[in-house]
C-alpha beads as a LAMMPS data file, in Angstrom:
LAMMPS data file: protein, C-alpha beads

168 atoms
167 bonds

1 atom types
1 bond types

-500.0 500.0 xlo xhi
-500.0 500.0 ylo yhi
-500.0 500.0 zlo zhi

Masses

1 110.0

Atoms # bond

1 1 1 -170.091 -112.639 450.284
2 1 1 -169.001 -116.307 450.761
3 1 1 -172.301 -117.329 451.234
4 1 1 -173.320 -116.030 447.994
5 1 1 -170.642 -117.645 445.839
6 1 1 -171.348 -121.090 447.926
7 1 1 -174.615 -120.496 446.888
8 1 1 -173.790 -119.621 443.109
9 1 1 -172.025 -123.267 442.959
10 1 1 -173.960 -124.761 444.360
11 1 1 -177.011 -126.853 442.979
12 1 1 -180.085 -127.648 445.804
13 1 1 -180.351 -125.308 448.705
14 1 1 -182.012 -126.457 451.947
15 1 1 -183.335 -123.665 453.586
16 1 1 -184.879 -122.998 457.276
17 1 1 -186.906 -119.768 457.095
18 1 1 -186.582 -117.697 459.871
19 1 1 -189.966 -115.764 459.414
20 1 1 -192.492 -118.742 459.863
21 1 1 -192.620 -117.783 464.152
22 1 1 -195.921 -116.887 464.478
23 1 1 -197.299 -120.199 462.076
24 1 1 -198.808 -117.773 459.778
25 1 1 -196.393 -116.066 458.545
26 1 1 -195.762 -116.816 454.631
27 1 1 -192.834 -114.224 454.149
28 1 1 -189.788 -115.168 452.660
29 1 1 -186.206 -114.130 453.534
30 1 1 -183.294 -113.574 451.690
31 1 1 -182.433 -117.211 452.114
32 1 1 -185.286 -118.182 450.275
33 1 1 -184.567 -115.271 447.510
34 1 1 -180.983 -116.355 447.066
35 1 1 -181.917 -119.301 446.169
36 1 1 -184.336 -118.111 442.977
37 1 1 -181.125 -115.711 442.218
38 1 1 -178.796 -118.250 442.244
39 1 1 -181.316 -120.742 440.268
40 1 1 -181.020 -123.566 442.707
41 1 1 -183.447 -125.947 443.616
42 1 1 -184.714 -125.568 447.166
43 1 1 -186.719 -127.061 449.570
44 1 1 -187.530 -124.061 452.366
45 1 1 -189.154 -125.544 456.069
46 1 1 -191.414 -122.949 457.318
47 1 1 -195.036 -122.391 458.576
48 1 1 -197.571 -125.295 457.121
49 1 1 -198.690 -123.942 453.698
50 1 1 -195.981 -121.986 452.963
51 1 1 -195.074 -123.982 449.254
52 1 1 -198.410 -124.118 448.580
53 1 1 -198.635 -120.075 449.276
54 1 1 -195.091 -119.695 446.954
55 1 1 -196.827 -121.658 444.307
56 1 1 -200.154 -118.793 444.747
57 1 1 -197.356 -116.529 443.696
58 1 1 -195.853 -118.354 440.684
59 1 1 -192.986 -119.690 442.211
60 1 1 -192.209 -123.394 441.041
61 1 1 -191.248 -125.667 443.491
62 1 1 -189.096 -128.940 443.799
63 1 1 -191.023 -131.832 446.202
64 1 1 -191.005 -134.546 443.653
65 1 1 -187.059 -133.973 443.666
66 1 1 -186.866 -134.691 447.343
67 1 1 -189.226 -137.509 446.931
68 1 1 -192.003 -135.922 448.744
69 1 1 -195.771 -135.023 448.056
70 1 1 -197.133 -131.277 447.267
71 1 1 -198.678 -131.073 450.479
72 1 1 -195.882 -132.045 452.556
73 1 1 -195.693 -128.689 454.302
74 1 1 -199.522 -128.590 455.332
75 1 1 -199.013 -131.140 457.661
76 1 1 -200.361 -129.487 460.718
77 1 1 -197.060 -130.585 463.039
78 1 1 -194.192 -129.051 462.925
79 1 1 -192.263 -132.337 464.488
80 1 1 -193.247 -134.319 461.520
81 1 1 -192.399 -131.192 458.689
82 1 1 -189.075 -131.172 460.121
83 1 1 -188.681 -135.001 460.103
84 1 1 -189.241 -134.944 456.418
85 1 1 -186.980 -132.287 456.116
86 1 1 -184.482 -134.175 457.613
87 1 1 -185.443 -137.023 455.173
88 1 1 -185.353 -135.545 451.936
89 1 1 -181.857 -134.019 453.285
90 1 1 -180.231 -137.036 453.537
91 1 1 -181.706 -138.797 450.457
92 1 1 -179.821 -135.938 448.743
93 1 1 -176.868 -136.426 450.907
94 1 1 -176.530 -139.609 449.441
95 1 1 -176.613 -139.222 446.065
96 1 1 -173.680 -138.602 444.045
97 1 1 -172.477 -135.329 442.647
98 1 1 -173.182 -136.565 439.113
99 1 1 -176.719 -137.612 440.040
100 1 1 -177.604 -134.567 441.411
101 1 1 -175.958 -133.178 437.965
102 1 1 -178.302 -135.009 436.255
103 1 1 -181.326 -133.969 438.355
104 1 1 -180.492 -130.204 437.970
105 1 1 -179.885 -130.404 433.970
106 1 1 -183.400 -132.078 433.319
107 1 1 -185.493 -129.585 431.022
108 1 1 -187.901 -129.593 433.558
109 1 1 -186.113 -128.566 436.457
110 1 1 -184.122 -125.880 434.213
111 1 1 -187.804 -124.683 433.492
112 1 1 -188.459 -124.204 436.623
113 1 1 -185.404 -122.383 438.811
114 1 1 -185.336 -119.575 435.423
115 1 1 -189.176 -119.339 436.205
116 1 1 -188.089 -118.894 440.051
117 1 1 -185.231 -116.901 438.925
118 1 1 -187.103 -114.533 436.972
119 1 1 -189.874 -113.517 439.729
120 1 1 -186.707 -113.098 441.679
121 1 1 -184.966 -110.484 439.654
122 1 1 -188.164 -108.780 438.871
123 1 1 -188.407 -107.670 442.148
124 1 1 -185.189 -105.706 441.851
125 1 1 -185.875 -104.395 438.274
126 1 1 -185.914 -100.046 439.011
127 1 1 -188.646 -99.481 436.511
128 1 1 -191.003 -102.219 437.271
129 1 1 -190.579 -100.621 440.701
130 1 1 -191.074 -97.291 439.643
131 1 1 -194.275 -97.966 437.934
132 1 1 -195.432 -99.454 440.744
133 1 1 -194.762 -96.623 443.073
134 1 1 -196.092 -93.926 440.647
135 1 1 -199.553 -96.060 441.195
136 1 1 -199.723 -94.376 444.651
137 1 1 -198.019 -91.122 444.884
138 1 1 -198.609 -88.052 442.921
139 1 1 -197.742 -84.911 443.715
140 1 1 -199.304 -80.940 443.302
141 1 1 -197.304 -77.675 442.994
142 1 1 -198.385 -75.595 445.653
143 1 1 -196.185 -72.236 444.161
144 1 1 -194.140 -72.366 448.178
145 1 1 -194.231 -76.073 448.452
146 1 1 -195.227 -79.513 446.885
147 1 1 -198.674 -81.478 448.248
148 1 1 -197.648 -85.420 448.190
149 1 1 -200.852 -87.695 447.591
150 1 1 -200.920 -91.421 448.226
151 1 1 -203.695 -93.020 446.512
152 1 1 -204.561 -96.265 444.669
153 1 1 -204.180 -94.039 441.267
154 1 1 -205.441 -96.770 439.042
155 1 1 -208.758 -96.977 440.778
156 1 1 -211.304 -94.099 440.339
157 1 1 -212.427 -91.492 442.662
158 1 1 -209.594 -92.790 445.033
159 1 1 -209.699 -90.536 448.230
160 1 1 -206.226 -91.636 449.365
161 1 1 -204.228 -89.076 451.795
162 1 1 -201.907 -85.791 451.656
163 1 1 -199.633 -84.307 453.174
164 1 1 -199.078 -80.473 452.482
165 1 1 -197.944 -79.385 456.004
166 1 1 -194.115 -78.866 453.991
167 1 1 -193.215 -75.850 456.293
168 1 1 -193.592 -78.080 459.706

Bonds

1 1 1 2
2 1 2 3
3 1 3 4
4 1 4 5
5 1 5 6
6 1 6 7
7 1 7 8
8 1 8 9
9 1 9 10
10 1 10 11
11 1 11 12
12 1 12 13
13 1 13 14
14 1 14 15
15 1 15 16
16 1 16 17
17 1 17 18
18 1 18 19
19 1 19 20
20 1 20 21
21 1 21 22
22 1 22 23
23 1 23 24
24 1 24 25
25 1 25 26
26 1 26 27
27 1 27 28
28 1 28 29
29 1 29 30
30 1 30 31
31 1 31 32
32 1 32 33
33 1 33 34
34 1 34 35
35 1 35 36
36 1 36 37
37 1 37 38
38 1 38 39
39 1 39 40
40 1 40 41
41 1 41 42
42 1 42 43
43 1 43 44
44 1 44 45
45 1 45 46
46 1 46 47
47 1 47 48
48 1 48 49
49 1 49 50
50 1 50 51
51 1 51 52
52 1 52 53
53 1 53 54
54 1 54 55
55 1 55 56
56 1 56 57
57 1 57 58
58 1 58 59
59 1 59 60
60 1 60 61
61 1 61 62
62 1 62 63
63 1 63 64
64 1 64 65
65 1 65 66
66 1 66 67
67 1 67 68
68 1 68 69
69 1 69 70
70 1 70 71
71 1 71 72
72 1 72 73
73 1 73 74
74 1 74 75
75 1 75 76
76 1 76 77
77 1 77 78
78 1 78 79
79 1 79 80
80 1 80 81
81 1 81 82
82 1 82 83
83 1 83 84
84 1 84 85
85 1 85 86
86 1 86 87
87 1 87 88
88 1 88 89
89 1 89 90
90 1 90 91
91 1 91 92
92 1 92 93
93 1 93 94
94 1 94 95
95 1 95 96
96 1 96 97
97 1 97 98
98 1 98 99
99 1 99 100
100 1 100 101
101 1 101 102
102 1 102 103
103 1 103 104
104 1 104 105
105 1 105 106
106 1 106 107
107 1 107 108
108 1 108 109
109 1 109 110
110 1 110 111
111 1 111 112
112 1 112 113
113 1 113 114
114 1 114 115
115 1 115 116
116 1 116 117
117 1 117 118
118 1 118 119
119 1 119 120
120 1 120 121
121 1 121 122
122 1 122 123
123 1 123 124
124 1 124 125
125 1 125 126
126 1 126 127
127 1 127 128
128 1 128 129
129 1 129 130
130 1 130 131
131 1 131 132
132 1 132 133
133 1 133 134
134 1 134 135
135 1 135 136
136 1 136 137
137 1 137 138
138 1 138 139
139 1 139 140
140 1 140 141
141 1 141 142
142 1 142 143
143 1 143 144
144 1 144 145
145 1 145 146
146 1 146 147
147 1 147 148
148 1 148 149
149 1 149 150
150 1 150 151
151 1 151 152
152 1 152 153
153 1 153 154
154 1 154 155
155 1 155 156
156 1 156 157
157 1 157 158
158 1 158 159
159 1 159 160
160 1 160 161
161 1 161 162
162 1 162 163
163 1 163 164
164 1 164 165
165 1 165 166
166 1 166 167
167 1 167 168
C-alpha cells in the first residue's frame, strides 16, 4: 500500500519493467499501470520499441519531458537505453519541485496522463469486460447439463470449441 500512495503524490515515475527479458517482450507490469492510475508522467526502460509499441495502443508518452527523442528506446543497445535513462533521471533530479509543478500542470501534459489514465481504468471497468468475454463463450442447455462454446461470436460461421463432457 505505501507504494501506491508514494505513487498517488507523486508527479513523474521512472520505471524499470521487469517483463522486457526475452527483448521482445512488449508487456507491461503493474509498475507501468500504476503509473496511468495514478496519472503520472513516466518514462518505463524496457525492450527497444516498447514506447513506440505503447503509443500502437494509444498510450501517450512523455520523451520530450525528459529531453529525449521518440525513438530513444529503439536504440538497438541496451547499454546506451539505460545510459539515457540514467540521463533523463538526473535532469529531473535536478529540477526543482516547483518546476516539475509547472511541467505536470501544462494542458498538454494534463491531456495526456487522463488519456493514459483512462485506457488504464478501462481495463478494470466489469462491463467493458463482460462484453468482451460474452464475444467468446456461449453456452447450450443440454436438459442434465450445460455445453460451454468458445468462439470468436462476432465473426460468422465461427467453429470455435466445446466442452459438454459436464459429468467427467
Amino acid at each position: 500500500d505505501e507504494i501506491n500512495i508514494q505513487s498517488l503524490d507523486s508527479y513523474i515515475s521512472f520505471i524499470v519493467e521487469s517483463s522486457g527479458d526475452s527483448g521482445d517482450d512488449l508487456r507491461f507490469t503493474e509498475k507501468t499501470l500504476r503509473a496511468w492510475l495514478c496519472k503520472n508522467i513516466f518514462l518505463p526502460l524496457q525492450c527497444s520499441g516498447y514506447s513506440s509499441a505503447l503509443r500502437n495502443q494509444g498510450i501517450q508518452t512523455f520523451e520530450d519531458v525528459f529531453g529525449l527523442d521518440e525513438n530513444w528506446d529503439e536504440i538497438d543497445s541496451e547499454t546506451k537505453r539505460i545510459e539515457l535513462f540514467v540521463s533523463a533521471l538526473e535532469r529531473i533530479n535536478n529540477l526543482s519541485l516547483e518546476e516539475v509543478k509547472q511541467i505536470y500542470n501544462r494542458e498538454d501534459i494534463q491531456q495526456r496522463v487522463d488519456n493514459n489514465y483512462r485506457i488504464g481504468k478501462a481495463g478494470f471497468n466489469i462491463v467493458n469486460t463482460i462484453m468482451e468475454m460474452n464475444k467468446f463463450i456461449g453456452y447450450e442447455n443440454k436438459k442434465t447439463y450445460m455445453v460451454y462454446k468458445i468462439k470468436e461470436t462476432e465473426k460468422k460461421r465461427h467453429i470455435g470449441s466445446r466442452c459438454d463432457q459436464a459429468g467427467k
